[in-house]
C-alpha positions as CSV (number, residue, x, y, z in Angstrom):
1,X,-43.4,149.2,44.2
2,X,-44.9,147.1,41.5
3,X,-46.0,143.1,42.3
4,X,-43.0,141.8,40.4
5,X,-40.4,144.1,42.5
6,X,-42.0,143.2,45.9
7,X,-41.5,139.4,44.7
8,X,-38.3,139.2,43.9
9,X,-36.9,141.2,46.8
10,X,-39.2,138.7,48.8
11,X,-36.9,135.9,47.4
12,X,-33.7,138.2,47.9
13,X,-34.4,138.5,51.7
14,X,-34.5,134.5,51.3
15,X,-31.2,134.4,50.0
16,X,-29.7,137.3,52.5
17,X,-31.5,134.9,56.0
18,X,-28.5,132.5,55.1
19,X,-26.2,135.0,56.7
20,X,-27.8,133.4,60.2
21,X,-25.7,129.7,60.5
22,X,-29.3,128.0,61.7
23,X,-31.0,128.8,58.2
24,X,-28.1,128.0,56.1
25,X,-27.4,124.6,57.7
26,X,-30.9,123.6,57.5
27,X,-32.3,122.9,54.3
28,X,-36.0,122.5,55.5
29,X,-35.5,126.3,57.7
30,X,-34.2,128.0,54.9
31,X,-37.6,126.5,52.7
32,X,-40.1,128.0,55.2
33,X,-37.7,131.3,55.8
34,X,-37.9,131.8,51.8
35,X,-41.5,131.3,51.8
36,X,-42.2,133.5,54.7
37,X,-40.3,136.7,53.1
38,X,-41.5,135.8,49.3
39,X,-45.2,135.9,51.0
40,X,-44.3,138.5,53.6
41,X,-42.8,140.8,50.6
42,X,-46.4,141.0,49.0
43,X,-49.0,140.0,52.1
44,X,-49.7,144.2,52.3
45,X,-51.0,144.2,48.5
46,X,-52.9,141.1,49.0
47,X,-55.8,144.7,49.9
48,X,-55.7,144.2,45.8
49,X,-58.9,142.3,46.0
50,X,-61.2,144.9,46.6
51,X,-61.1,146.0,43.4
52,X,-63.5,143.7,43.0
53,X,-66.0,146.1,44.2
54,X,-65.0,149.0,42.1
55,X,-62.6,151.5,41.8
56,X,-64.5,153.5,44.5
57,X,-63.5,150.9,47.0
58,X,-59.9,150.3,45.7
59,X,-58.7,153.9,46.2
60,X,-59.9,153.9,49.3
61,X,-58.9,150.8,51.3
62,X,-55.6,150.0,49.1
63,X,-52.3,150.9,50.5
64,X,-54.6,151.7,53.7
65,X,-55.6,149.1,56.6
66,X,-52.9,146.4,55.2
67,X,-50.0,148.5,55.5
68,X,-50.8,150.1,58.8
69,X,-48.9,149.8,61.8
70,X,-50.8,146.6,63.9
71,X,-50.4,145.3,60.2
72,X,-46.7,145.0,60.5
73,X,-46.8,142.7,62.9
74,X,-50.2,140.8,62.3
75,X,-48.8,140.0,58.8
76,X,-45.4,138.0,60.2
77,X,-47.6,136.4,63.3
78,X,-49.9,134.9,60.7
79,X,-47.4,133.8,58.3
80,X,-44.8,132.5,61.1
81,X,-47.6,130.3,62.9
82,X,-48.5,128.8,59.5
83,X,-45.0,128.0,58.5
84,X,-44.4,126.9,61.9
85,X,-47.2,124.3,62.1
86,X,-46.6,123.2,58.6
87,X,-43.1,122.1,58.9
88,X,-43.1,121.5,62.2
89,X,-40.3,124.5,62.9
90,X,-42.0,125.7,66.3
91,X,-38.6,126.1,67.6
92,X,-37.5,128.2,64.9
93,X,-41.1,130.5,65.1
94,X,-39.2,134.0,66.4
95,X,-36.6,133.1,63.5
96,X,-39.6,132.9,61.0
97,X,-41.2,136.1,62.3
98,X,-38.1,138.1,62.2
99,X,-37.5,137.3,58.4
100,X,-41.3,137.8,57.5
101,X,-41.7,140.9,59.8
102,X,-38.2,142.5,57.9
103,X,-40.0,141.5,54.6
104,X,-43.5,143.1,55.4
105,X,-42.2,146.5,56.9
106,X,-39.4,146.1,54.0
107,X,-42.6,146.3,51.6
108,X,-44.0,149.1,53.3
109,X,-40.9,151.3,53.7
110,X,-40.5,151.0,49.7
111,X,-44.4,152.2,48.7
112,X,-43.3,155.4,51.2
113,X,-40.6,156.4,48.8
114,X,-42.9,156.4,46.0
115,X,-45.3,158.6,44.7
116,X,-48.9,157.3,45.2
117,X,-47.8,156.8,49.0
118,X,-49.0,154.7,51.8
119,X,-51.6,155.2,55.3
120,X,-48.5,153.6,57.3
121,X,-49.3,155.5,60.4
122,X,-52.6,154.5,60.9
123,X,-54.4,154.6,63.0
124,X,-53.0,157.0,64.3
125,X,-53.4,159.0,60.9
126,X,-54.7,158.6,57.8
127,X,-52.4,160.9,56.2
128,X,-50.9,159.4,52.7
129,X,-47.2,158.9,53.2
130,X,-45.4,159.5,49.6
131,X,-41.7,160.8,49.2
132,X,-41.1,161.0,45.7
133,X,-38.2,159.3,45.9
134,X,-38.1,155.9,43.6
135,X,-40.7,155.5,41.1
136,X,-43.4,152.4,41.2
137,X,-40.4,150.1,39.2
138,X,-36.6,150.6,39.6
139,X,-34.7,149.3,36.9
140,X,-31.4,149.8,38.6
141,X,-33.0,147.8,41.6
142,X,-34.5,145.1,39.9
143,X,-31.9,144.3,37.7
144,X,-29.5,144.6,40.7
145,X,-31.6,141.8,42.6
146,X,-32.3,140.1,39.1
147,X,-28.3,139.4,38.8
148,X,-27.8,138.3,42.3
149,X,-30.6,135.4,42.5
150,X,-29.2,134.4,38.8
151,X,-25.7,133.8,40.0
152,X,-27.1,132.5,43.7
153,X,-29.1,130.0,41.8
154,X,-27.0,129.0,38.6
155,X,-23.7,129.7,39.5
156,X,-23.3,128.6,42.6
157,X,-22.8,131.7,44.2
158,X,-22.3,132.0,48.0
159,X,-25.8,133.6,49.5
160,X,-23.7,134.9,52.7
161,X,-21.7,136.9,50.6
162,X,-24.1,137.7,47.3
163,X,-26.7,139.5,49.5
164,X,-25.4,141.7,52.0
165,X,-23.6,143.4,49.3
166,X,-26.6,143.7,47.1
167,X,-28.4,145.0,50.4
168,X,-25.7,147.9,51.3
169,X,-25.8,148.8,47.5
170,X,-30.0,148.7,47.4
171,X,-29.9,151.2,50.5
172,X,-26.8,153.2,49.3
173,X,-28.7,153.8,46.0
174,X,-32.1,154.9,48.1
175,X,-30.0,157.6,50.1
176,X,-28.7,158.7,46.5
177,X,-32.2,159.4,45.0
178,X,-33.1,161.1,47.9
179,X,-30.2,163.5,47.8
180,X,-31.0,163.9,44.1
181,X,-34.4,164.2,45.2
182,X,-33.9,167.1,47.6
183,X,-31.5,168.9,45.3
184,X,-34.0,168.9,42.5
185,X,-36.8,170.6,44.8
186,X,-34.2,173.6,45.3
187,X,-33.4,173.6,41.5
188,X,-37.3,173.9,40.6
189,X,-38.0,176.1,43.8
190,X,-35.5,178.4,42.2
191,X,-36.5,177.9,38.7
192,X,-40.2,178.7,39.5
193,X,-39.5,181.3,42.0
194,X,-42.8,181.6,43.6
195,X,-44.2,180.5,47.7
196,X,-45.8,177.2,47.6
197,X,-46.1,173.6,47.5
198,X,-43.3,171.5,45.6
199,X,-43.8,167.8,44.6
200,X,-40.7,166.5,42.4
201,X,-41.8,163.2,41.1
202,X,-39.7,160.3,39.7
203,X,-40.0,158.7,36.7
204,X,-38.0,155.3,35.5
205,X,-35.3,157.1,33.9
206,X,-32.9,158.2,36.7
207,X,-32.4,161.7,35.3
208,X,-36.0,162.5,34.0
209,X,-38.5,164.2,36.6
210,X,-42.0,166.0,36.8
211,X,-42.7,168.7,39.3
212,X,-46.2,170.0,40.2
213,X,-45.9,173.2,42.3
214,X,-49.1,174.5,44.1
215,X,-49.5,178.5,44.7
216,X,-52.8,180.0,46.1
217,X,-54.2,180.4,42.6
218,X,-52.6,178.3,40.2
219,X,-50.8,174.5,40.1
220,X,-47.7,174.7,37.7
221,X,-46.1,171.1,36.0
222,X,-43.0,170.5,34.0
223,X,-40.0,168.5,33.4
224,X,-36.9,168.0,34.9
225,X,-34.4,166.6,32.4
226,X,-31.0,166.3,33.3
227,X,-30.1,169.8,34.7
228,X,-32.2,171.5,32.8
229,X,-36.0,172.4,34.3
230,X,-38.7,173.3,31.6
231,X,-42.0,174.7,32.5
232,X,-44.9,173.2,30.6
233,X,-48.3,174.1,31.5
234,X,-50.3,176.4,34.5
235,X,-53.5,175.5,35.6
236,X,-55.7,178.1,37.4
237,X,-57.9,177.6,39.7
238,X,-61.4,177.5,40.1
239,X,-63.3,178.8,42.8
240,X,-66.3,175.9,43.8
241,X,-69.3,177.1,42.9
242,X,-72.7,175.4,43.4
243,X,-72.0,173.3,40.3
244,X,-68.6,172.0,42.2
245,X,-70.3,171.5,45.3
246,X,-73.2,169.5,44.5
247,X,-70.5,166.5,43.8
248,X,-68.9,166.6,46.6
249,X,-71.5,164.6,48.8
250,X,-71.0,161.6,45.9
251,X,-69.0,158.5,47.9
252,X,-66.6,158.2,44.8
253,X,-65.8,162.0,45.1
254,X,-65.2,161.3,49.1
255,X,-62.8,158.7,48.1
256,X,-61.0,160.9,45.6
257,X,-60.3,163.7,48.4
258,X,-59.2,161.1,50.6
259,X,-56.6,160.3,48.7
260,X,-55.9,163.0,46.4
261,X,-52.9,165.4,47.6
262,X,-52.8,168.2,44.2
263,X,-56.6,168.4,43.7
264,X,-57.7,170.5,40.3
265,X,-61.8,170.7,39.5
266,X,-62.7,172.0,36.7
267,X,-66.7,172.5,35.1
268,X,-67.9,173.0,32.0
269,X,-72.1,173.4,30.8
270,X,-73.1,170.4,28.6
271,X,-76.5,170.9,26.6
272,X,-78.6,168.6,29.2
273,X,-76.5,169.8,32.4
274,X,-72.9,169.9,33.1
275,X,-69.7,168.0,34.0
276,X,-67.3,168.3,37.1
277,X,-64.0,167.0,36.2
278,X,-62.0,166.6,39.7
279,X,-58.5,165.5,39.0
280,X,-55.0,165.0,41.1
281,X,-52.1,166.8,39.4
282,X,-49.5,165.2,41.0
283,X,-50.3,162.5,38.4
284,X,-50.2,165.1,35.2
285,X,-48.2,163.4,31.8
286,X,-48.1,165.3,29.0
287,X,-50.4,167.5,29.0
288,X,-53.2,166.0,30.6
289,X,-54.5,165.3,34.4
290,X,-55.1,161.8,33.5
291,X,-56.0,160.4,37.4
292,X,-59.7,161.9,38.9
293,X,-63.4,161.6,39.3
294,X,-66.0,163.2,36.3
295,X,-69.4,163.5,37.3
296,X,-72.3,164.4,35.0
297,X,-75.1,166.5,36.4
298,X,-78.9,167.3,35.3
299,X,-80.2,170.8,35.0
300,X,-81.2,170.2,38.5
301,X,-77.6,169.1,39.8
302,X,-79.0,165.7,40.7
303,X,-75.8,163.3,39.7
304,X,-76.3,161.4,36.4
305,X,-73.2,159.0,36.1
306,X,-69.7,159.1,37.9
307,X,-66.7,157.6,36.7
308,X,-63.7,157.5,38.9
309,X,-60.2,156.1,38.2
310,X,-57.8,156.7,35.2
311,X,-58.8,158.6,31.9
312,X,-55.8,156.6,30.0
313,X,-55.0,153.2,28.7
314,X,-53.6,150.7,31.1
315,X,-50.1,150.6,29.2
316,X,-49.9,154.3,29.1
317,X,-47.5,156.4,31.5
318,X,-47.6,157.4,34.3
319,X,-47.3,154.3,36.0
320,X,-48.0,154.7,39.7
């Protein structure tokens, strides 16, 4: 999910610790047990900062090493023992681990149910973990979690009572998409009609989906709006000739297989050599494949620039 989500249910986890009598009688526990989720709810994206050395680097350690398995539990030790030493809580430490622990794998679970995905089984796999089940923001879910600190913090509300329910409604609401998740891959399987891959990918409007289905020869996208499933555009694809190949050895290109689940590569002649546009479908908005690599070759297919990342402004959709 996006920073601000991760934040806030950081500070709703807070609120939902003062179901356990120690932290809500104890003004100075329940300081360090907010502070441990808040920082627990975002630790795994603090990976952010190696964007720093280019987007190359980004797409391949982000969502990666920091959301792995020995991360789950690194994450809480380190956050617990500093807590712990800093106000002098050492007999509260398993306390503090629990509630940063439930906030870091809390974090993790929720980038599974989106569609960019998450390495959370390394390393024992590096296989990207995406379910295509909530989009990068919620509104229902932030706005949910928006209302309950409001009345927790202005209105005096009772934090024992407030979050739990906002909890079994925040899970109820996950089972829901993925039942309307699963349905909506029969209704496109049967709309499409054909053997092959299906990806049915949220957007921020509850009832408005894309769907990318992969066949041996061609990747299909379209719209899901309501009940009704529209077909928009077919691309082929391209066998990889020598032109294709020759980019494959480039380290951005790595990184873009890596990660990439729908890959499309396309080539066209350019009047000094020729570009290879490699691009991930799964990330298609109107029209376009907007998420890739494009490489510029000489005549001689030596590699004269690469550009990896995003062919769209910042503010433009799709926000993954």
């Amino acid at each position: 999910m996006d920073t601000a989500s991760h934040l806030l249910l950081g500070v709703t986890l807070g609120g939902l610790a003062y179901v356990s009598p120690a932290v809500a009688s104890d003004p100075t526990l329940a300081q360090a047990v907010m502070i441990a989720t808040v920082v627990g709810s975002h630790a795994p994206d603090f990976d952010t900062i190696v964007r720093v050395r280019g987007e190359t680097t980004y797409i391949r350690y982000h969502r990666g090493v920091t959301h792995s398995i020995p991360a789950l539990f690194i994450w809480p030790g380190a956050i617990s023992l500093l807590l712990s030493a800093g106000y002098e809580l050492w007999q509260h430490l398993g306390l503090l681990y629990l509630w940063a622990l439930m906030a870091v794998v809390f974090h993790v679970f929720l980038d599974t149910l989106n569609t960019y995905g998450v390495q959370c089984l390394r390393p024992f796999s590096q296989r990207w973990i995406h379910l295509d089940i909530l989009s990068i923001f919620e509104p229902f879910l932030f706005g949910l979690h928006s209302a309950a600190v409001i009345w927790w913090v202005f209105f005096q509300g009772k934090a024992e009572l407030i979050f739990p329910i906002v909890y079994l409604i925040t899970f109820l609401y996950i089972v829901l998409r993925a039942l309307q998740h699963r349905w909506l891959v029969r209704q496109v399987q049967s709309r499409i009609g054909l053997a092959g891959i299906y990806h049915v990918i949220p957007s921020f409007h509850p009832f408005l989906w894309r769907f990318v289905v992969e066949t041996d020869r061609h990747f299909y996208t379209g719209k899901i709006e309501y009940r009704h499933v529209r077909l928009e555009d077919v691309y082929q694809k391209e066998s990889r000739n020598e032109i294709i190949r020759a980019t494959i050895g480039m380290d951005g290109v790595r990184a873009f297989l890596g990660f990439a689940q729908r890959i499309h590569v396309t080539w066209k002649e350019l009047h000094d050599g020729y570009e290879v546009t490699w691009s991930d479908v799964r990330f298609w908005y109107d029209h376009k494949l907007p998420f890739g690599v494009d490489v510029r070759l000489d005549r001689e297919l030596n590699v004269v620039s690469l550009k990896m990342g995003w062919r769209k402004k910042a503010w433009n959709p799709p926000f993954v």
